[in-house]
TORTIBA-536969 format. One record per residue (C-alpha): residue number from 1; z negated, y, x negated. Coordinates in nm, 3 decimals. Layout:
<setis>
(seti NUM; (Z; Y; X)) ...
</setis>
This chain:
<setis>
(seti 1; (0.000; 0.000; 0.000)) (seti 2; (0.122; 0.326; -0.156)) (seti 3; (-0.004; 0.704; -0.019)) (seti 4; (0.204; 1.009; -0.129)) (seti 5; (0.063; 1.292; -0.188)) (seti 6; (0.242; 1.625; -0.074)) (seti 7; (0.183; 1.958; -0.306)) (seti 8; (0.256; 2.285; -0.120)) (seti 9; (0.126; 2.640; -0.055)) (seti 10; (-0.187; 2.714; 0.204)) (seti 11; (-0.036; 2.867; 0.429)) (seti 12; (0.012; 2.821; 0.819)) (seti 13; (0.308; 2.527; 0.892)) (seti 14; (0.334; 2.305; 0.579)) (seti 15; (0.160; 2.005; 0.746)) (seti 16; (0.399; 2.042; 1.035)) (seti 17; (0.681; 2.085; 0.817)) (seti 18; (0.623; 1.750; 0.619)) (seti 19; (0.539; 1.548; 0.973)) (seti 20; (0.855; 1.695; 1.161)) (seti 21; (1.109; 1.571; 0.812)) (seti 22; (0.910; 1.230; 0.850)) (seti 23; (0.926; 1.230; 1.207)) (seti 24; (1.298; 1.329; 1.199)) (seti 25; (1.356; 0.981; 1.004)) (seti 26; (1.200; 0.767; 1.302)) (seti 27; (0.895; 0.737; 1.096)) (seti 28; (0.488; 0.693; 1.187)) (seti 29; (0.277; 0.865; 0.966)) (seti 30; (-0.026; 0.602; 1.002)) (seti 31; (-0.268; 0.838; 0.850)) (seti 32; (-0.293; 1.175; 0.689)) (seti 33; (-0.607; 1.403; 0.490)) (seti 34; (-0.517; 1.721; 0.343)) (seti 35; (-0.744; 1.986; 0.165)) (seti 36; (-0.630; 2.318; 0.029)) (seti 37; (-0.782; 2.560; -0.255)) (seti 38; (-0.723; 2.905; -0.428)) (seti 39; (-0.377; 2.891; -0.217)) (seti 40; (-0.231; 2.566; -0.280)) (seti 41; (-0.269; 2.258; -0.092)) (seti 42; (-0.190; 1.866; -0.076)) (seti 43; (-0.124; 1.643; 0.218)) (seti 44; (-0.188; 1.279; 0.105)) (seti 45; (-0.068; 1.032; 0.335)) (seti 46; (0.057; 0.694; 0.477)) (seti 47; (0.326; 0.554; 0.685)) (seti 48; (0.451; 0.294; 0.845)) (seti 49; (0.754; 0.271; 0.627)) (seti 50; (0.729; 0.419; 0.217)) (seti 51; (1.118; 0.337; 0.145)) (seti 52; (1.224; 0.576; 0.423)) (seti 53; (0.935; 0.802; 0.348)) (seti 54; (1.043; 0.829; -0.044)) (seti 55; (1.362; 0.870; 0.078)) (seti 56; (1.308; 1.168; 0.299)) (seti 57; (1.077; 1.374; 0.082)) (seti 58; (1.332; 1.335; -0.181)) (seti 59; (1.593; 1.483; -0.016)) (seti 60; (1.369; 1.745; 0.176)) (seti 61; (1.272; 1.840; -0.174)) (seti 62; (0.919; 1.807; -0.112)) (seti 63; (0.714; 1.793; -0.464)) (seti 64; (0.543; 1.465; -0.418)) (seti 65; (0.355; 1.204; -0.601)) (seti 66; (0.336; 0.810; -0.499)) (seti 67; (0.045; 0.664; -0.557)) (seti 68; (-0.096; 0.308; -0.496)) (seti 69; (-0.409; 0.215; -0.300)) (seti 70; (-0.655; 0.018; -0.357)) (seti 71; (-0.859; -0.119; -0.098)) (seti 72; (-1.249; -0.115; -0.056)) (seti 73; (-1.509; -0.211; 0.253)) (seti 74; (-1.811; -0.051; 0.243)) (seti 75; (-2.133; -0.115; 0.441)) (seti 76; (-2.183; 0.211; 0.666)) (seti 77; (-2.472; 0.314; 0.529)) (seti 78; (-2.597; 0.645; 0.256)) (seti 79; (-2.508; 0.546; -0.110)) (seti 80; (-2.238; 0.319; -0.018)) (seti 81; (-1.973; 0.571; -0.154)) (seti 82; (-2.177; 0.676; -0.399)) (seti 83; (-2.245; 0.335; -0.571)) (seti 84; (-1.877; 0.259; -0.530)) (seti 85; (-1.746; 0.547; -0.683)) (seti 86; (-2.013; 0.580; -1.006)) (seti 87; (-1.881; 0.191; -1.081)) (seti 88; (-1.576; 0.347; -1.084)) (seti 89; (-1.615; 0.647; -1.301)) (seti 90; (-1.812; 0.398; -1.512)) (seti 91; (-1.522; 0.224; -1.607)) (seti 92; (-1.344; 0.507; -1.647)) (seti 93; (-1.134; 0.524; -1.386)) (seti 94; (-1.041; 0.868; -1.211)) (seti 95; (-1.038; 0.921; -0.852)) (seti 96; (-0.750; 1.110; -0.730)) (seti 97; (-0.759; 1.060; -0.361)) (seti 98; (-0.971; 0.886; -0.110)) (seti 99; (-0.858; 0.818; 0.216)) (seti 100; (-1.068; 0.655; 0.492)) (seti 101; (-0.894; 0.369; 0.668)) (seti 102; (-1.114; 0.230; 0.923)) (seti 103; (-1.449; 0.144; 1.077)) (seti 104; (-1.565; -0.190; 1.237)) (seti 105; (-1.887; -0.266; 1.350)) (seti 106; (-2.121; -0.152; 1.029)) (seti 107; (-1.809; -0.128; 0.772)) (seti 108; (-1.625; 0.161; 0.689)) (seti 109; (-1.305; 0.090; 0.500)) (seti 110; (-1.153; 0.332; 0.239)) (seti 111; (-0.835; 0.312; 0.029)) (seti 112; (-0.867; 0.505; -0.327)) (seti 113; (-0.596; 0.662; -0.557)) (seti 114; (-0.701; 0.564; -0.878)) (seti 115; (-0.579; 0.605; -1.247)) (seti 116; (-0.607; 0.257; -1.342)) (seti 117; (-0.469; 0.065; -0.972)) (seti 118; (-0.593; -0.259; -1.142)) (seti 119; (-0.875; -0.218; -1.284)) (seti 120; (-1.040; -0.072; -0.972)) (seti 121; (-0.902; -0.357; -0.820)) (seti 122; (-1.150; -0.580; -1.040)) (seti 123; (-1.443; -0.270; -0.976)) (seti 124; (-1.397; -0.298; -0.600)) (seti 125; (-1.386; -0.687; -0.604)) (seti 126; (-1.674; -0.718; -0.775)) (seti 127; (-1.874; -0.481; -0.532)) (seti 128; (-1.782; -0.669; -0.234)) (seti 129; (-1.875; -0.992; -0.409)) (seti 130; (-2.192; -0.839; -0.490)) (seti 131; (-2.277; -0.711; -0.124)) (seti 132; (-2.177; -1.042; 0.028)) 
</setis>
């Protein structure tokens, strides 16, 4: 699962711009978190469909990074996200996104952007192993 993450300026219409070029294309964007700072912004999402969605940002010319996910379930509970992402910065490994992905029953499931995809693979495997 890749996100891509959408660089623009802060200013009113740039989400809509991005979802109406991905819309255009027949795509679903199946989830979405932006933030925006000193006057510049990113939009990291996903959708139902990342060939189409590469695709289309290309030609729109929309400066864009793709990124892969990895995975993690967390209990939903305080310190969760905090134990999962010191393990992470323990090994080293740079957070550059972190979207949420879902909730069910006392789990709350997050995919994170990550410097090293496979080593926080390992990081995140061991945590569930160790909450199990």
């Amino acid at each position: 699962m890749n996100a891509f993450i959408i660089s623009g300026q802060d200013r009113p219409g740039e989400l809509a711009r991005v979802a109406e070029a991905i819309a255009e294309r027949g795509v679903n964007v199946t989830n979405v978190t932006l933030v925006t700072w000193g006057g510049q912004g990113a939009i990291a999402l996903l959708t139902n469909d990342e060939p189409a969605t590469r695709s289309l940002l290309s030609a729109k010319g929309f400066p864009y990074r793709e990124v892969e996910l990895v995975a993690c379930t967390l209990e939903d509970k305080p310190g969760t996200l905090a134990e999962a992402t010191r393990k992470l910065a323990e090994a080293g490994i740079n957070i550059e996104a972190c979207l949420p992905t879902g909730m069910s029953g006392s789990k709350v499931s997050v995919a994170f952007a990550t410097s090293d995809p496979a080593k926080a693979r390992e990081i995140v495997g061991q945590l569930a192993m160790a909450h199990a």
